[in-house]
C-alpha positions as CSV (number, residue, x, y, z in Angstrom):
1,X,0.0,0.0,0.0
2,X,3.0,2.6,0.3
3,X,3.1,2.8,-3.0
4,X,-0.7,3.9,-3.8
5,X,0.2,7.6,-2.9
6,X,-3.0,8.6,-4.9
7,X,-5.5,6.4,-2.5
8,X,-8.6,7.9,-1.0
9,X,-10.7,5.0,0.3
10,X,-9.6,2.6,2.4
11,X,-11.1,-0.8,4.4
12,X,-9.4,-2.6,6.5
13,X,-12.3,-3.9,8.7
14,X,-11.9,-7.4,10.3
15,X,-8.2,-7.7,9.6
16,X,-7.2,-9.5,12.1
17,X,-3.3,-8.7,12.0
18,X,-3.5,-5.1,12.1
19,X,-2.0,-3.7,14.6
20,X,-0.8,0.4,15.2
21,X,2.7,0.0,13.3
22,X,0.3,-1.4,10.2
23,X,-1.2,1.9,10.5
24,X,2.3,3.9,10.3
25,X,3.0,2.6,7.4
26,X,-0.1,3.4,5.3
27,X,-0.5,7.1,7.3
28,X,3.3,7.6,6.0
29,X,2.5,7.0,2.8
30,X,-1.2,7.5,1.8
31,X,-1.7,11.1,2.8
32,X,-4.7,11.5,0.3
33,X,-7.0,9.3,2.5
34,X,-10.7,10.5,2.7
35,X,-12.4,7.0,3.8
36,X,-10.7,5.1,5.9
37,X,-12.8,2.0,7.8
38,X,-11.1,0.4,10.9
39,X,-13.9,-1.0,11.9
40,X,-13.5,-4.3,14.1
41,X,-10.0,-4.2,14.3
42,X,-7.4,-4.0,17.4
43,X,-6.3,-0.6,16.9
44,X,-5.1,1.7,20.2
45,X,-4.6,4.9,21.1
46,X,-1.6,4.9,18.8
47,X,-3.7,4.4,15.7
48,X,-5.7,7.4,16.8
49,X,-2.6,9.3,17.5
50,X,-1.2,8.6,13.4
51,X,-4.7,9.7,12.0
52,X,-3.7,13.6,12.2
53,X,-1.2,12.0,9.3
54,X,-4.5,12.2,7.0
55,X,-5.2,15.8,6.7
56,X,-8.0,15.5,4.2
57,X,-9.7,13.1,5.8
58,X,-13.6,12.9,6.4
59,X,-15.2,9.3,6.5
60,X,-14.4,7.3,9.8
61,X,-15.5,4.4,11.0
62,X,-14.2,3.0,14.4
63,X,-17.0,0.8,14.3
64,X,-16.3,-2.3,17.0
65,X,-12.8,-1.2,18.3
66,X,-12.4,-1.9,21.8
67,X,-9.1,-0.9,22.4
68,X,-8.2,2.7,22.2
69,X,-9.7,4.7,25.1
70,X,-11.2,8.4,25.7
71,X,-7.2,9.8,25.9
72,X,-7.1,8.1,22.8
73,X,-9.8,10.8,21.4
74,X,-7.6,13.7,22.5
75,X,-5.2,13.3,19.6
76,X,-8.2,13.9,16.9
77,X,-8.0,17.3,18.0
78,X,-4.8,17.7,18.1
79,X,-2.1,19.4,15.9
80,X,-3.3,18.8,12.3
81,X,-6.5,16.3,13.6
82,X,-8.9,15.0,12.0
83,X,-10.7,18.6,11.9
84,X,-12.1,18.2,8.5
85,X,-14.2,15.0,9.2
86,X,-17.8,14.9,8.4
87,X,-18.6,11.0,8.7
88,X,-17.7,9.2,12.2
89,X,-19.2,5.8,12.7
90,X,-18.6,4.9,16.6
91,X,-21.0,1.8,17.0
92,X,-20.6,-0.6,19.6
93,X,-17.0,1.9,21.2
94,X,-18.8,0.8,24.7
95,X,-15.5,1.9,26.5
96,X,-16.2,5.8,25.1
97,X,-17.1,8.0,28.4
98,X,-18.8,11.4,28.3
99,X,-15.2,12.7,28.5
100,X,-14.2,11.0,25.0
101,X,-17.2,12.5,23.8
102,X,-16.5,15.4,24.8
103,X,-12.6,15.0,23.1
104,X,-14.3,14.4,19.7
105,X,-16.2,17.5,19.7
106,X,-12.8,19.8,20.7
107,X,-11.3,18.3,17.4
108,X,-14.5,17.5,15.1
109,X,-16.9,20.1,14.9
110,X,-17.5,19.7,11.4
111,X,-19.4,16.1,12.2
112,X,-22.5,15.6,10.2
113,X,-23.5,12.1,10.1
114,X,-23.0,10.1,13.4
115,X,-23.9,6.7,14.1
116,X,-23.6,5.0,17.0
117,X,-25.5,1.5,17.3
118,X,-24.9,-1.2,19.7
119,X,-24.3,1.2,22.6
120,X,-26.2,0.3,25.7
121,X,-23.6,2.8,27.7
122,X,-24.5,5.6,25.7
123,X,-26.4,8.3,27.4
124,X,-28.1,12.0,26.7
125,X,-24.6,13.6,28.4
126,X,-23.1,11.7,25.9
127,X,-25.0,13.6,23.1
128,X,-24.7,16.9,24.6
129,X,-20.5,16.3,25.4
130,X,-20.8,16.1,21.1
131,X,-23.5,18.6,20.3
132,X,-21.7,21.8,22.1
133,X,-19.5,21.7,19.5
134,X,-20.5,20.0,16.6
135,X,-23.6,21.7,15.4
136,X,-23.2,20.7,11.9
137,X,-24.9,17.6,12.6
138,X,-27.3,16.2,9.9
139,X,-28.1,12.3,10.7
140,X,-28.2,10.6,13.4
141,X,-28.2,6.7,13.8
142,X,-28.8,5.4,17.3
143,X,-30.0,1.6,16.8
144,X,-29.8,-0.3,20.2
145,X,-28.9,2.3,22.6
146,X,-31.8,2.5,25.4
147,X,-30.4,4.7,28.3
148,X,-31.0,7.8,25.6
149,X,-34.1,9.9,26.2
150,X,-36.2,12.9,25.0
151,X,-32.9,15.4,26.8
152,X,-30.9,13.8,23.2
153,X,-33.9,15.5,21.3
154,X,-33.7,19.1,23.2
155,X,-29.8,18.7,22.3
156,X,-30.0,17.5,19.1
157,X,-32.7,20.4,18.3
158,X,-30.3,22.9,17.8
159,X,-28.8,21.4,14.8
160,X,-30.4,21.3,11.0
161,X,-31.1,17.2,11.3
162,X,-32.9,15.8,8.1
163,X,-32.2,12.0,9.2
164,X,-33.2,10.7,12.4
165,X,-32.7,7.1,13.1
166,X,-33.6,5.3,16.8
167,X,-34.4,2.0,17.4
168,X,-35.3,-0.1,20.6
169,X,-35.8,2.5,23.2
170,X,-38.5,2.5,25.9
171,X,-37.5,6.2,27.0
172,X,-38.2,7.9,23.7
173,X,-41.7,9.7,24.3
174,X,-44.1,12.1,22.1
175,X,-42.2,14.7,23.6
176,X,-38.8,14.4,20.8
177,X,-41.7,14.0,18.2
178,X,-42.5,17.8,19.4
179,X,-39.2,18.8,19.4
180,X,-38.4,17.5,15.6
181,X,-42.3,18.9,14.4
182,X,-40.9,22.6,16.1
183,X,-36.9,22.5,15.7
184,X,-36.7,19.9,12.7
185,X,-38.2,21.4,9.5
186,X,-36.1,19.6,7.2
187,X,-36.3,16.0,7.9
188,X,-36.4,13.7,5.5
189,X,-35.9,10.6,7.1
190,X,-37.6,9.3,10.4
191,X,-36.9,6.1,11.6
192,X,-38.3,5.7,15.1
193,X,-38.6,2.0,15.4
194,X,-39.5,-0.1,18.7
195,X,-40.0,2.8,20.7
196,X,-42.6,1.3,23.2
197,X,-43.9,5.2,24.3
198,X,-44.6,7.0,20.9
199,X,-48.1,7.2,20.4
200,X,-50.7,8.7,17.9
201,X,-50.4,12.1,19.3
202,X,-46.5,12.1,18.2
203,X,-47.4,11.1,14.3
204,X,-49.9,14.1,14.8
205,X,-47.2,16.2,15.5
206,X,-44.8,15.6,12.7
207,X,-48.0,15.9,10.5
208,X,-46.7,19.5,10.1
209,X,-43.4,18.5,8.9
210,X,-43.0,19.2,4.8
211,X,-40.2,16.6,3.8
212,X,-40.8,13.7,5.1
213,X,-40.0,10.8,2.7
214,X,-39.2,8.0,4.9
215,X,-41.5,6.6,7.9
216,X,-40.8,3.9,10.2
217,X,-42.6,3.4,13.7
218,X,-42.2,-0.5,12.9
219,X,-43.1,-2.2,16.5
220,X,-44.6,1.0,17.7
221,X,-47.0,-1.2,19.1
222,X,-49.0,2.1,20.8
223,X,-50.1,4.1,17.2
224,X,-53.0,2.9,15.6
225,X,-55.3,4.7,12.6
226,X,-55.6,7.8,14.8
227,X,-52.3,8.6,14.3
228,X,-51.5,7.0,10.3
229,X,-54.4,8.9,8.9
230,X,-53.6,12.8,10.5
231,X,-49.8,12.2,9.4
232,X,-50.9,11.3,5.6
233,X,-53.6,13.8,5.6
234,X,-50.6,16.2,6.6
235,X,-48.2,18.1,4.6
236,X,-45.8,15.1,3.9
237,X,-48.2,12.5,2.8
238,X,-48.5,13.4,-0.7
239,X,-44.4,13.0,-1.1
240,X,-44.1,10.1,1.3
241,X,-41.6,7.3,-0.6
242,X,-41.3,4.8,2.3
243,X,-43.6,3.9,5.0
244,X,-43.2,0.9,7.5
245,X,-46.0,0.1,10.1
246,X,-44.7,-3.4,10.7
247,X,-46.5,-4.9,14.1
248,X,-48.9,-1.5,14.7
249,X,-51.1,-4.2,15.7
250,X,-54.2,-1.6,15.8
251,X,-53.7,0.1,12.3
252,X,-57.1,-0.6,10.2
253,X,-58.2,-1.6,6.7
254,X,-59.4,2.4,7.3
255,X,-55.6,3.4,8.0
256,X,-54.6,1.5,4.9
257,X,-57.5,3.1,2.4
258,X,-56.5,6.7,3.9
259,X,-52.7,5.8,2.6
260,X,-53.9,5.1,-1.1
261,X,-56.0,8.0,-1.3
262,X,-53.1,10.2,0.3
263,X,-49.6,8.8,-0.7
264,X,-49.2,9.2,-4.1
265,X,-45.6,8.5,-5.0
266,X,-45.6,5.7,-2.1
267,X,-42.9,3.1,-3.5
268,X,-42.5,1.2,-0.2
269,X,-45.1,-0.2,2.3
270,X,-44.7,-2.6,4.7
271,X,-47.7,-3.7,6.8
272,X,-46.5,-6.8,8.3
273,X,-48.1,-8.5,11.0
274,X,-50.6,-5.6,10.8
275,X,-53.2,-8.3,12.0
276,X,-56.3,-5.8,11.6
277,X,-56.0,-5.6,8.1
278,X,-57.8,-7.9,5.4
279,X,-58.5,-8.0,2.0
280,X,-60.2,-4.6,2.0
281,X,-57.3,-2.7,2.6
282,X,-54.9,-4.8,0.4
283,X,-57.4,-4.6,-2.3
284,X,-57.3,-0.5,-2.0
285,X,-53.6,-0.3,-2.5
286,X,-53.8,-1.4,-6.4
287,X,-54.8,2.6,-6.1
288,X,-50.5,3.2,-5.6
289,X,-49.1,2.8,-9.1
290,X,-46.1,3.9,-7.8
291,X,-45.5,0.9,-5.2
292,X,-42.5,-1.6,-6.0
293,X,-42.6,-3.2,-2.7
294,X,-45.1,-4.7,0.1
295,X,-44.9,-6.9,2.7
296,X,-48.4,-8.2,4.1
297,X,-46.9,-11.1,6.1
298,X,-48.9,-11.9,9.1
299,X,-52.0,-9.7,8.0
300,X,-55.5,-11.2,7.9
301,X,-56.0,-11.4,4.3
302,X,-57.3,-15.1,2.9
303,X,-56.4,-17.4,0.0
């Protein structure tokens, strides 16, 4: 690889053998790096250290790497650091504290796409350690991390988010619903899946959102049609793209005729496990000439 001078994108997830001096190598050589995936590897604080070697570059995933620590974090900051990075993927970095949190947003303000999955030691101080500094935010993904609550919302309000992905949390209320329909007017993407407290009254909320293109309250066991029907009646129903109501047990053959009256340039529709709905409602969607994909598994529909 020392001789690729010209590289920019980089994987070296799940290689076993590399180890920090591996890294020296390639950070002596490959200055042009913008991508650079370490994810599930046995890099230190020594990797993390040579990265300021990369000037230019802005995708990172540390994704599944164990062994560097929150002092580790310092060096992104400093000298050169990774200043310019826009992408940092941290999923399942359980040993990161508020305090390496808070080392990422000194050096990496420019962050716009975050994701951290697998991270039941995550937590809203976490969030707001990142988001003093790091406004720039635009897409969260936070898949498996339950201590987080509606506090991540009220931080996460002051930046321009048009992605919001959260799955598997029992603290998420109607209340970050409110905070996205007031703070959030450019979302495009909400994925709020498994989250045992949203309710109808949240969908009623983002029903005044404008660009929403992608819905998903899969397992939301709580909303029902009182809650589908106000958010396609609302302003984002007629551009809706992707909807998933997977295991809203109470959502109707009424919810489902609503949705082909409504969503227009629907492409996407899963309804699985929706047991309330029958052949009425399946029969109403050959109203979507746009749809490409549904999933009716588990409905109530006969032979």
């Amino acid at each position: 690889l020392g001789e690729c001078k010209n590289l920019q994108d980089l994987s070296l997830s799940e290689c076993q053998g590399l180890n920090d001096e591996s890294v020296r190598l390639i950070s002596e050589s490959c200055r042009a790096l913008l991508y650079l995936n370490l994810s599930y590897t046995d890099i230190t604080n020594g990797t993390l250290q040579l990265l300021s070697s990369f000037p230019n570059l802005q995708y990172l995933s540390l994704a599944h790497c164990r062994k560097f620590t929150d002092k580790g974090l310092l060096y992104l900051g400093s000298g050169r650091g990774c200043h310019k990075l826009i992408y940092l993927d941290l999923s399942g970095c359980i040993q990161i504290s508020v305090d390496g949190f808070r080392n990422i947003a000194n050096g990496c303000s420019r962050i716009q796409d975050l994701l951290i999955n697998k991270m039941p030691t995550l937590t809203d101080r976490c969030i707001q350690a990142l988001v003093e500094k790091c406004q720039q935010i635009m897409s969260v993904v936070f898949l498996d991390s339950s201590h987080l609550s509606d506090t991540t919302f009220k931080v996460l309000a002051e930046c321009k988010l048009v992605k919001v992905s959260i799955e598997g949390n029992n603290q998420i209320t109607d209340l970050s619903f409110k905070l996205m329909s007031k703070c959030c007017p450019y979302i495009r993407h909400n994925h709020m899946a498994d989250c045992q407290k949203i309710t109808d009254a949240g969908l009623k909320m983002i029903s005044l959102l404008k660009h929403i293109l992608v819905l998903n309250v899969a397992d939301c066991i709580r909303i029902s049609g009182g809650g589908v029907r106000p958010f396609v009646q609302g302003s984002s129903g007629a551009k809706l793209r992707e909807l998933n109501l997977t295991n809203c047990i109470h959502v109707t053959d009424a919810s489902v005729t609503e949705i082909t009256q409504r969503c227009h340039e629907l492409t996407y529709l899963n309804l699985c496990y929706c047991e309330n709905v029958t052949d009425a409602g399946i029969e109403a969607l050959g109203n979507i000439s746009s749809l490409i994909s549904i999933d009716i598994s588990g409905t109530s529909i006969s032979d």
